[in-house]
N, C-alpha and C positions, 0 to 999 in steps of 0.2 A: 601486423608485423611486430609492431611493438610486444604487444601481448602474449607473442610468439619467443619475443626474445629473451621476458621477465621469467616466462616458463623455462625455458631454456638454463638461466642460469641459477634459477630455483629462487629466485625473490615471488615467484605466486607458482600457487598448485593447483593444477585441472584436474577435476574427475567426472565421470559420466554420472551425470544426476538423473531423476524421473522424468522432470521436464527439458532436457538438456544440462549441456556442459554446465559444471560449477567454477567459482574458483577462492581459495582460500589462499591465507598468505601461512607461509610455513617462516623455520625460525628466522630465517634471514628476510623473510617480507616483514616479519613484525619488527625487526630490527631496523629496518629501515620505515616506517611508519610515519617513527618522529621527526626523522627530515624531512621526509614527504610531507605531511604533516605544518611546517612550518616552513619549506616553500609556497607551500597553498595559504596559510594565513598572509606572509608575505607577500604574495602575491594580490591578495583579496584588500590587502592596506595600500600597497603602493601603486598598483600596475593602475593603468585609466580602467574605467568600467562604466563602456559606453555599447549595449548590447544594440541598438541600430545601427552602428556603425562596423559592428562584428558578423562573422559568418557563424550562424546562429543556424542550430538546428532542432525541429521542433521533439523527432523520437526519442534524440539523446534525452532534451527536457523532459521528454514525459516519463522515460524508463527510469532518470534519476527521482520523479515523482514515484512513481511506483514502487521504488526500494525506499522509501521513505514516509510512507505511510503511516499514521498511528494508528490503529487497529481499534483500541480502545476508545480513538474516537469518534467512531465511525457509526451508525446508526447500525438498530439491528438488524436491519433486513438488506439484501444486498440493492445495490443500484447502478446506474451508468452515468457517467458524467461524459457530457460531447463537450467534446476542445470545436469550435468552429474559429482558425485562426485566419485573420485579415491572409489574405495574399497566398494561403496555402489552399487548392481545390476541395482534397475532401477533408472532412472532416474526422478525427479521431476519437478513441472514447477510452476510459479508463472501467473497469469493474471493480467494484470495492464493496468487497463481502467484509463482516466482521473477521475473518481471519485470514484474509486473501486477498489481494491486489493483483490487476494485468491488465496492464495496455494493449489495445486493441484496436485494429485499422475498421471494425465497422462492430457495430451494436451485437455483443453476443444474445441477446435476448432478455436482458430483464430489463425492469421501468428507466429508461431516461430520467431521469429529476430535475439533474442538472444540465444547464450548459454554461460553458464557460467561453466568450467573446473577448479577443483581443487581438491587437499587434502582436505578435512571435517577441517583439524585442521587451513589450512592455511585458507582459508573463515572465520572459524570463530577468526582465529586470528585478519583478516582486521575487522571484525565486529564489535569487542569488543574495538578496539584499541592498540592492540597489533603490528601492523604492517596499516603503512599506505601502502594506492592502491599501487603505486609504489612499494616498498616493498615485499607486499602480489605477484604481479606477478614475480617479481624475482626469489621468492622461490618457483609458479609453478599454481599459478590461473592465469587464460586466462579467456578472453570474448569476443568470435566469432560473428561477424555478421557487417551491415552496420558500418564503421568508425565513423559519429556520433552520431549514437546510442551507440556504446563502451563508447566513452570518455564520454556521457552523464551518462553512466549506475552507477556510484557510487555515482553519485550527486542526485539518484532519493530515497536516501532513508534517513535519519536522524539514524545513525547508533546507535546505544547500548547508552542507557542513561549515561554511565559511561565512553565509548569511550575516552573521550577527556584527562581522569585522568590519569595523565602518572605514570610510577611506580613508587615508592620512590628512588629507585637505580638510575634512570634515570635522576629525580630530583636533583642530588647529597649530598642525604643523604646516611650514612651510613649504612652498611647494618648489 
């Protein structure tokens, strides 16, 4: 409905793409960018950022992985990555070709490599920047498979546009 309503008043524009619906922002969504833009850093410094404690979902995470892909740094052959996440039944998979990304609710057919093991909250803790890699496997995400395709696997994605904003507390302001 939201997304209904941004269209509606022309802050974003739908078109029918190859794959489905697209959406771009026209001039009054770039206009508004930069507030948007610094609500979400504000948000990403002030608000608490406690993703177990949050209603956390795992597609939104993985489709905001899948727009966020670095292409370049991807190996050259394509591959599958399984999400097998604590608490959620099946398991999900991501394909990552050199110039193409898609999340997928079951193995389109090329080699698994990877698998990635974790809590929903810890994933999306590393995601957002709440917890760097290191971190995030401490408290219980794993990624199975070849040794350099592990250590490669967090560098293949440009994590959450807000990631890098640390909290205000962290910062040593007051809280």
């Amino acid at each position: 409905e939201r997304l209904q309503e941004l269209i509606r008043v022309g802050a974003v524009a739908r078109a029918d793409g190859a794959y489905g619906p697209e959406y771009a922002l026209p001039e009054a969504g770039e206009e508004l960018s930069a507030l948007v833009g610094a609500l979400g850093a504000w948000g990403q410094r002030w608000l608490p950022r406690n993703a177990a404690g949050e209603d956390v979902d795992l597609e939104a995470l993985l489709v905001d992985m899948q727009r966020r892909v670095r292409f370049a740094a991807l190996p050259g052959e394509p591959l599958v990555v399984r999400f097998q996440i604590a608490g959620v039944r099946q398991p999900r998979f991501m394909l990552l070709k050199p110039t193409e990304a898609s999340f997928c609710v079951q193995n389109p057919g090329f080699p698994e490599l990877l698998c990635v093991r974790a809590p929903l909250s810890i994933l999306i803790g590393w995601w957002r920047g709440d917890l760097d890699f290191l971190s995030a496997q401490r408290q219980g995400l794993s990624v199975e498979g070849p040794k350099a395709l592990v250590r490669a696997f967090p560098g293949w994605f440009d994590r959450y546009l807000f990631a890098d904003i640390a909290p205000a507390v962290a910062a040593g302001a007051s809280a």
